[in-house]
FIRO-926183 format. One record per residue (C-alpha): chain; x, y, z. Coordinates in steps of 0.1 Angstrom, whole numbers, plus 5000, padded with zeros to 4 digits. Example, Ala and Ser with C-alpha at 12.3 -4.5 7.8 and 13.67 -1.06 7.14 Angstrom:
// residues 2
{pt 'A'; {5123; 4955; 5078}}
{pt 'A'; {5137; 4989; 5071}}
// end
This chain:
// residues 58
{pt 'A'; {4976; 4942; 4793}}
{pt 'A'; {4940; 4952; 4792}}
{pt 'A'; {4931; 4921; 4814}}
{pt 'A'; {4955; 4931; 4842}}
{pt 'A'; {4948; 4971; 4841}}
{pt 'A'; {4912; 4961; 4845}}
{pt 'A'; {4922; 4938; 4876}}
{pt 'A'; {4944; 4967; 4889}}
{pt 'A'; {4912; 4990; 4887}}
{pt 'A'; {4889; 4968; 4907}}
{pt 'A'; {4914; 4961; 4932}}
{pt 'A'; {4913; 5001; 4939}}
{pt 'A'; {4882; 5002; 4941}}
{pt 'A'; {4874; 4976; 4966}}
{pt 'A'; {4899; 4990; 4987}}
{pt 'A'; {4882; 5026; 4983}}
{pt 'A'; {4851; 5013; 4986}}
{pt 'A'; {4860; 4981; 5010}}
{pt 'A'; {4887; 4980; 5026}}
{pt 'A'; {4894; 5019; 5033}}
{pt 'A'; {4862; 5030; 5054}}
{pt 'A'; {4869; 4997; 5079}}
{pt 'A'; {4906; 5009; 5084}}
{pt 'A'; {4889; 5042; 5095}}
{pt 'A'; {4871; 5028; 5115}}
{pt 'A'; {4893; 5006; 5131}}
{pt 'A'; {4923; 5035; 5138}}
{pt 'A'; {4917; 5065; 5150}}
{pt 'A'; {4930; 5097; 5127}}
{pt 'A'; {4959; 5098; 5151}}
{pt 'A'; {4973; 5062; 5145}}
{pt 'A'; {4968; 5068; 5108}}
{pt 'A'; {4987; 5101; 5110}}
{pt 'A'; {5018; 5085; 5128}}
{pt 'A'; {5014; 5059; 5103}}
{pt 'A'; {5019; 5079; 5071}}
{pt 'A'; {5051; 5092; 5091}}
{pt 'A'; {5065; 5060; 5092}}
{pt 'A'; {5056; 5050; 5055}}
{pt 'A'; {5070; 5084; 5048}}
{pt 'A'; {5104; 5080; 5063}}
{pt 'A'; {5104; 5041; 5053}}
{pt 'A'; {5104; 5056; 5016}}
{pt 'A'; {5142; 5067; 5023}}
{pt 'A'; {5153; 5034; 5027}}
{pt 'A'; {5132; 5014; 5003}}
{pt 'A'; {5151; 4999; 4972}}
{pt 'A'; {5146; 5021; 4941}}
{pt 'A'; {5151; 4988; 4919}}
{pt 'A'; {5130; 4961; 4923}}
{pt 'A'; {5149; 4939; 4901}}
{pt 'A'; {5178; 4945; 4928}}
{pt 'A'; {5160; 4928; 4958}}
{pt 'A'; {5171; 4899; 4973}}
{pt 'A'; {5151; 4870; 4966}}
{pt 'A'; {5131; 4861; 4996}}
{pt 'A'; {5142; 4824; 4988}}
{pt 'A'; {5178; 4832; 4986}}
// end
């Protein structure tokens, strides 16, 4: 459990660090506004249950 909370926090902060300032760079505020929206009001239909999603092999 430690080995994977540690993983979990260095992902994070790559992306903080990383990842995050390029995707502000790349999109204007506008594009990452509308795109909040969306994730947003996909969050209405995403499964609550992850053990009740379809395999992708299935």
């Amino acid at each position: 459990m430690t080995v994977l909370m540690e993983n979990v926090r260095h992902h994070v902060e790559e992306e903080e660090k990383d990842w995050f300032p390029e995707v502000r760079k790349a999109m204007g505020r506008n594009r990452r506004v509308e795109l909040g929206e969306q994730l947003t009001a996909a969050k209405t239909d995403a499964p609550r249950d992850p053990l009740k999603v379809p395999s992708a092999t299935e």
